[in-house]
N, C-alpha and C positions, 0 to 999 in steps of 0.2 A: 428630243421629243420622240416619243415611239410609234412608229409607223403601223399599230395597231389605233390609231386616234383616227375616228372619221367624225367631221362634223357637217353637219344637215340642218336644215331647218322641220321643227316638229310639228308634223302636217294633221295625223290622225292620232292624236292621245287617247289615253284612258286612263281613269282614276289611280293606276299606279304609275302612271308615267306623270304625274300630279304631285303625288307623294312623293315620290324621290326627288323629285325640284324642289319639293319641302325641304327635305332632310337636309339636301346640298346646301341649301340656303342655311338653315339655322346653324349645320355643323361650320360653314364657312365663315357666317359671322360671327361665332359664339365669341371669337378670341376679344370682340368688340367691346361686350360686356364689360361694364364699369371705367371704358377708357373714355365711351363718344358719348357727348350729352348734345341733348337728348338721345337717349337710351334708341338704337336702330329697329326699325319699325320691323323688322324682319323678324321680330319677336312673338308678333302679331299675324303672322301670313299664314295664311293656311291652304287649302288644296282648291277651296271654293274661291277664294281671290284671285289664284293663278288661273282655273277656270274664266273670270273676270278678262284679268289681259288676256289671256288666250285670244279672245273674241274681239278685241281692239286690235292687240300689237304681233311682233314677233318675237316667236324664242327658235334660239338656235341652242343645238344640243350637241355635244361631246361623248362620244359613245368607246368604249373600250371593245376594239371589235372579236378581241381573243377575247373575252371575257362574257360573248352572245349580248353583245350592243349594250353592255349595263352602260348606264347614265351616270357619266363622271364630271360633269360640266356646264353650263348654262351662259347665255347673256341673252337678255330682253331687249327690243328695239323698236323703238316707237318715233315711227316718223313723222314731223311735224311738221309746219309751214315752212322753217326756216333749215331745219337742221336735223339729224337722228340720232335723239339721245336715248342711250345706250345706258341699262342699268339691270341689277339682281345679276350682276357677272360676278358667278361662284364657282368655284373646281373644289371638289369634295378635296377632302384637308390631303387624306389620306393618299395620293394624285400627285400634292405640293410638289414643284419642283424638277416638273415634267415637260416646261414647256403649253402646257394646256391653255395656262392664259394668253398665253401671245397667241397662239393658235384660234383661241374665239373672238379675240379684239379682230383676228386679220379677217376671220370670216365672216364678221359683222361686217367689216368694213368694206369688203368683196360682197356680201350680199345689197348695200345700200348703193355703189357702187356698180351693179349690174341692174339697180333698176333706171338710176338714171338721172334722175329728179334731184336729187340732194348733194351738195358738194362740202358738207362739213357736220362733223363729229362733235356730240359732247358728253359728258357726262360728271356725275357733283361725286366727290370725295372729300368724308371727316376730314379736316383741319388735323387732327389727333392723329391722322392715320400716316406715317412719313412715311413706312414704305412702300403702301397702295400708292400713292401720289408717286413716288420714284418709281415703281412699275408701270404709273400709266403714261408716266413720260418717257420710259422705254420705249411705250409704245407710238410714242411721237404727240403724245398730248401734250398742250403746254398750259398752263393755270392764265386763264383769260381773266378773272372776275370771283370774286365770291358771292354767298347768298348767307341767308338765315333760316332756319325754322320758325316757326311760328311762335310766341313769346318769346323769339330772344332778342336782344337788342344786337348782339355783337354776331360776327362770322363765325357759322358753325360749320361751314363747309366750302370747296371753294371750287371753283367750275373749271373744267379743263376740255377745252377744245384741240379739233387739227381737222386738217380740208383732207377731203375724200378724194381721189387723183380718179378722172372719167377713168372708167372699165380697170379699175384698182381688179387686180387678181392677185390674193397673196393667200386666201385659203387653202385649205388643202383637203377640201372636201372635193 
């Protein structure tokens, strides 16, 4: 991983720092296209939705720091009654292979973790997708359950959880 990677949580946005969580997101998912049906909503997102969670949830960001903080990285985290699922975790394609994702699982996991409250992780990954699922069990996630979307009768995705260790510190922000 390159010790140019800092990750933060993003406090004061503005409409391009909106836009490139766009880009991140559609370039990240694109490879999706015509594997996962239903077709990923991520098709549909746009700067005014992220706008949206901003105002709810959190995002944490991946910034290339040689590169004057560009945005190379995302995961959203919405914490709930029970649990903080964790989701839109993308690393610009061109990134791949850097370490970056393990790097925003650990600093979700560190930020949920230093608040306090919550002691377990989740988040849904395509059925379709084997090597997403093999990297989020890298990351210590284990497939708890699956779910559906909406019209389907059958698993379209399948839930992967792991407990949050009190005062987890494995970020590296």
């Amino acid at each position: 991983m390159s010790t140019n990677l800092q990750i933060t949580e993003l406090l004061s946005p503005d409409i391009s720092d909106f836009d490139r969580l766009v880009v991140i997101l559609k370039e990240a998912f694109a490879f999706q296209d015509g594997i996962v049906n239903p077709p990923s909503s991520v098709s549909r997102v746009d700067s005014a939705e992220l706008q949206w969670r901003f105002d709810r949830d959190t995002v944490l960001v991946a910034r290339d720091v040689a590169n004057n903080g560009f945005i190379i990285g995302q995961v959203w985290i919405e914490q709930g009654v029970d649990d903080a699922y964790f989701y839109k975790m993308s690393v610009d394609p061109a990134c791949h292979g850097r370490g970056i994702g393990q790097a925003l699982i650990n600093a979700a996991l560190d930020h949920v973790a230093k608040a306090g409250r919550l002691t377990k992780a989740r988040l849904h990954v395509r059925k379709e997708l084997a090597g997403n699922i093999a990297f989020f069990t890298r990351c210590g996630f284990a497939i708890t359950g699956e779910g559906n979307h909406p019209g389907f009768d059958a698993p379209t995705y399948v839930i992967m959880t792991r407990d949050i260790l009190p005062q987890e510190t494995l970020s590296i922000a």
